[in-house]
C-alpha positions in Angstrom: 61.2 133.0 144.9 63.1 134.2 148.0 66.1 132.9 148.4 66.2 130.5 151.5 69.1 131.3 154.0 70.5 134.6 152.3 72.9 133.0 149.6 75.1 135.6 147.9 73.2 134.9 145.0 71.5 137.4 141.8 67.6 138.0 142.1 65.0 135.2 141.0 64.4 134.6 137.2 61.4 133.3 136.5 59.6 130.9 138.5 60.9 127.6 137.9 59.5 125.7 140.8 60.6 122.2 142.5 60.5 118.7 141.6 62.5 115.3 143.2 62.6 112.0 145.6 62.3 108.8 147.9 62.9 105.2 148.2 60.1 102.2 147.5 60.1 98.9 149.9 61.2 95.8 148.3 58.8 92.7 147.8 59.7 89.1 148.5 58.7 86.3 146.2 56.4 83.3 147.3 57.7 79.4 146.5 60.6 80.0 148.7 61.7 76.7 150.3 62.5 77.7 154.6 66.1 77.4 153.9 66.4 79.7 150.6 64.0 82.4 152.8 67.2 82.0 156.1 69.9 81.8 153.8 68.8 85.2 151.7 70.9 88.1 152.9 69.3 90.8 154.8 68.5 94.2 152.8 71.1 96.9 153.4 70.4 100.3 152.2 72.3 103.6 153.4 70.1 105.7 155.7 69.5 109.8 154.5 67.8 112.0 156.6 66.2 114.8 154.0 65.3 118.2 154.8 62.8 119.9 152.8 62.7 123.3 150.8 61.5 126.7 151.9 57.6 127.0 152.6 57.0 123.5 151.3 56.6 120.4 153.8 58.3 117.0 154.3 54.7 115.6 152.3 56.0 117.5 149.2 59.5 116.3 149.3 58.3 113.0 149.3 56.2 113.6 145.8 59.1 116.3 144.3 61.3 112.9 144.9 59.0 110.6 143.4 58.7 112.9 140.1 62.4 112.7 140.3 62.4 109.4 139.7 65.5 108.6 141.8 63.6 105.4 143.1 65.1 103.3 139.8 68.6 104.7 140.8 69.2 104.1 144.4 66.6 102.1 145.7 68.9 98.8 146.4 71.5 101.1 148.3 69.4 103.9 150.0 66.8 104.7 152.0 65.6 108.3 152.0 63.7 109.4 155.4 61.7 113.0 155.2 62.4 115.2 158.7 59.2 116.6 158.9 59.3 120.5 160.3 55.7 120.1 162.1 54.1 117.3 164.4 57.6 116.3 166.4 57.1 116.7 170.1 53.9 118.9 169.0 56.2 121.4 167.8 55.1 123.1 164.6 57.0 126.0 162.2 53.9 127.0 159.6 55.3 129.3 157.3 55.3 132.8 157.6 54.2 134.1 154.3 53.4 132.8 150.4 54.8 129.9 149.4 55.7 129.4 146.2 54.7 125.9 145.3 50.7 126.8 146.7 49.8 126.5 142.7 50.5 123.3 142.5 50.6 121.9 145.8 48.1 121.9 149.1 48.8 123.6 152.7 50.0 123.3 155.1 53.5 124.4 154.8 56.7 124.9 156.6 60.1 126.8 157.2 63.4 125.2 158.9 63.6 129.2 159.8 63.0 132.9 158.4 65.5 135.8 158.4 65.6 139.7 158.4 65.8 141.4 154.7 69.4 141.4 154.2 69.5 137.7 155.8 72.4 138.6 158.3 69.9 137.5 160.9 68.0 134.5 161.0 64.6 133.2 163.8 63.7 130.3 164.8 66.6 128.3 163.8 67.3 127.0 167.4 63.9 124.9 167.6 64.5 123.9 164.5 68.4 122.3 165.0 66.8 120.8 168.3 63.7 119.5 166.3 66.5 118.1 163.8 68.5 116.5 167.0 65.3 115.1 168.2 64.4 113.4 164.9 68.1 111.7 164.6 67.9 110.5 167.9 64.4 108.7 167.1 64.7 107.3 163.8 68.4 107.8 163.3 71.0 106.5 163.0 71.6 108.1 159.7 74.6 107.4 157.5 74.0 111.0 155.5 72.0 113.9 155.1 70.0 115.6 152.1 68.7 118.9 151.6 66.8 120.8 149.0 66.9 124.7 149.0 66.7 126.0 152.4 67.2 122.7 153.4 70.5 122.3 151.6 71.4 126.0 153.4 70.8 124.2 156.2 72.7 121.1 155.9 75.6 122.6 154.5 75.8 124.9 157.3 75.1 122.0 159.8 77.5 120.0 158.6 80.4 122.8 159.4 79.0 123.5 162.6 79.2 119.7 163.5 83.2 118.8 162.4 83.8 122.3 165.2 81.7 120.8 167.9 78.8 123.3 167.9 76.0 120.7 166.9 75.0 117.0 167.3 77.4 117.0 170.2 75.7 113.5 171.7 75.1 112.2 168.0 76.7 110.0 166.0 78.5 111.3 163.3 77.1 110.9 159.8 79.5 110.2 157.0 78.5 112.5 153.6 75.8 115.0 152.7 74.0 116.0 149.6 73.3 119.6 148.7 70.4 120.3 146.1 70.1 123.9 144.8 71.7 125.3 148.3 73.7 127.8 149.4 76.9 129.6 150.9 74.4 131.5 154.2 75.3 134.8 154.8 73.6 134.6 158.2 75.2 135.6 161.7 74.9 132.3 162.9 76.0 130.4 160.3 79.3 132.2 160.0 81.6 129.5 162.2 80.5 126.9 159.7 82.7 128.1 157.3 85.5 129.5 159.6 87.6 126.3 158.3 86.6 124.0 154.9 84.1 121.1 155.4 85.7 118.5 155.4 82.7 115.8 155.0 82.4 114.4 151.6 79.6 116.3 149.8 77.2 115.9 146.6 76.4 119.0 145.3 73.9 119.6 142.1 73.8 122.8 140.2 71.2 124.0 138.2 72.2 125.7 134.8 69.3 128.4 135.1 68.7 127.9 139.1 68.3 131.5 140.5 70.9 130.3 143.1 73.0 129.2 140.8 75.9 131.6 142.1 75.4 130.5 145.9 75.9 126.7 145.3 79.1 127.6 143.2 80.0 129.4 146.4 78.9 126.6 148.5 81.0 123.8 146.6 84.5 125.8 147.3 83.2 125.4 151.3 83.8 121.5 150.7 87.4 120.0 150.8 85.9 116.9 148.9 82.6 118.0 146.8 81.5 116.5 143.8 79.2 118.3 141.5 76.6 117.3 139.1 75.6 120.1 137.1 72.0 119.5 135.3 70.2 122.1 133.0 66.9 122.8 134.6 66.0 125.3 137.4 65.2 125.0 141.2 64.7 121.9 141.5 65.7 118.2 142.6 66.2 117.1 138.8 65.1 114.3 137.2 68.5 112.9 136.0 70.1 112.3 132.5 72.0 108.9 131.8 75.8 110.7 132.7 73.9 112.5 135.6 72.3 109.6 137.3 75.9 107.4 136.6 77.5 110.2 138.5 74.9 110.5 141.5 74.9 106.8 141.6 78.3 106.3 141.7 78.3 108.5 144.6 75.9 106.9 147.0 78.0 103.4 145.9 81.0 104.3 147.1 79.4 105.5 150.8 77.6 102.2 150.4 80.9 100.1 149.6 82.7 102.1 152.5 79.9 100.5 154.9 79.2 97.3 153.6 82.3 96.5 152.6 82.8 92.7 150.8 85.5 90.3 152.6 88.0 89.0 150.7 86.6 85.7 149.2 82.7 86.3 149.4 80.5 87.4 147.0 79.1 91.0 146.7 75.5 91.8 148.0 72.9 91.4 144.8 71.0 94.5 144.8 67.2 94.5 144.5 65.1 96.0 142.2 66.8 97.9 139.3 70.3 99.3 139.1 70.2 101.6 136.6 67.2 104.6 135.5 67.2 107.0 132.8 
C-alpha cells in the first residue's frame, strides 16, 4: 500500500487492508403520555467530521466503521458525519491509480490529494481544503475531526495549519481530533503545521503491525496533549478490545462532559442505547 501523504515511515508489509465506523439514529418508544414525550431531554451527541483513507470513498468509511463496531461505544455521545471527496459543488477527485481495497470493495474511489515520488510535493490539495471548508460550512458545526490514513495525514496536518491561522480562517474552531493509522507529512506544504506543537487535544491509534506504524509514533510527539491507543492489528480502524474501547470512550466523554457540562444540582444526561461494547 502507498503510503498516503509521505510519512517517514519503512515500506509496506503485507497487505493488511482497512476496517472501522459510524453512528446509528436512536428510536423513541410508543405509550408515551404528551407530557413524558415534552419533558424527555433532547439527544446531544458530539459532532465528527471524518475523512476517509487513500483511494477509498466516504461510502467505504461508513461500512469500515460499521465492521468496527464503534456504534455500541459512542453512539449516545457522537455523531460521526463522512466528508465525501466527490459530489460537493460538482467537484470530484477520482483516484489516480489502483486502490488497494478494489478486492473487496466497489468503485468509484477517491484521493484528498496525490504527491510526487519522494512525497515533498503534493496536487490537488488546495480543492480539496476548500472542498473540506465548504462541507463545514454546510453541515458543520463540528465539535471534532476524524481521519483514517491519508485522511488522518490530513487532519493532523490541518489541525497545525489552523491554531497558525493558515486554514478555516472564517470557521469555528473545533475542539479535538482523532488520528487513525496517520502520519507526520513530509510534504512542502504541510511543513508550517509542525513549525510549533499542536496544541489541540488528539486521539491517536497505533497499529502494532501497521506499515505506518513509525509515522504515527512520529505524529503523536507533534501533539502537546495526545493520547494513544495502541491495538495489535494492521492498517486499519480497529475493532476495539475491552481496555481499548474504555480508553477511546473515555476520550470522546471527556469532550462530551466539556460541552454538555451538568449544573450543580441536576441530574446527568441518561445516554441512549448502550454504553459499553466489546
Amino acid at each position: 500500500m502507498a503510503a498516503p501523504g509521505g510519512a517517514e515511515v519503512p515500506a509496506p508489509k503485507g497487505g493488511t487492508k482497512a476496517p472501522a465506523v459510524m453512528a446509528a439514529g436512536s428510536s423513541s418508544r410508543t405509550g408515551k403520555s404528551a407530557k413524558e414525550k415534552k419533558s424527555r431531554p433532547p439527544a446531544r451527541k458530539l459532532r465528527v467530521m471524518c475523512l476517509h483513507g487513500f483511494r477509498t470513498s466516504a461510502r467505504i468509511m461508513e461500512n469500515q466503521v460499521e465492521q468496527a463496531q464503534w456504534i455500541p461505544l459512542l453512539d449516545d455521545i457522537v455523531d460521526f458525519v463522512m466528508c465525501r471527496s466527490a459530489g460537493l459543488h460538482g467537484r470530484t477527485f477520482p483516484a489516480t491509480g489502483k486502490s488497494d481495497v478494489e478486492k473487496k470493495f466497489e468503485a468509484p474511489f477517491f484521493e484528498w490529494y496525490r504527491a510526487n515520488h519522494d512525497y515533498t510535493e503534493i496536487y490537488g490539495l488546495e480543492e480539496s481544503i476548500s472542498q473540506i471548508t465548504a462541507f463545514i460550512k454546510s453541515r458543520g458545526p463540528f465539535d471534532g475531526l476524524m481521519g483514517f490514513s491519508q485522511g488522518a495525514v490530513l487532519v493532523g496536518a490541518l489541525a497545525g495549519l489552523h491554531e497558525k491561522g493558515l486554514t478555516f480562517r472564517d470557521l469555528d474552531t473545533f475542539r479535538f481530533v482523532v488520528l487513525i493509522g496517520g502520519c507526520k507529512s513530509k510534504a512542502l506544504f504541510f511543513k508550517p503545521a509542525y513549525f510549533d506543537p499542536i496544541t489541540i487535544s488528539s486521539l491517536h491509534f497505533i497499529g502494532e503491525k501497521d506499515f505506518m506504524k513509525e509515522g504515527g509514533e512520529l505524529l503523536v510527539q507533534a501533539f502537546t496533549d495526545p493520547a494513544v491507543i495502541h491495538h495489535p492489528h494492521g492498517h486499519l480502524i480497529p475493532r476495539l478490545g475491552e481496555n481499548e474501547a474504555a480508553a477511546c470512550r473515555a476520550f470522546f466523554q471527556k469532550n462530551f462532559d466539556l460541552k454538555y457540562p451538568v449544573a450543580e444540582g441536576t441530574r446527568p444526561l441518561e445516554p441512549h442505547g448502550k454504553k459499553t461494547a466489546r
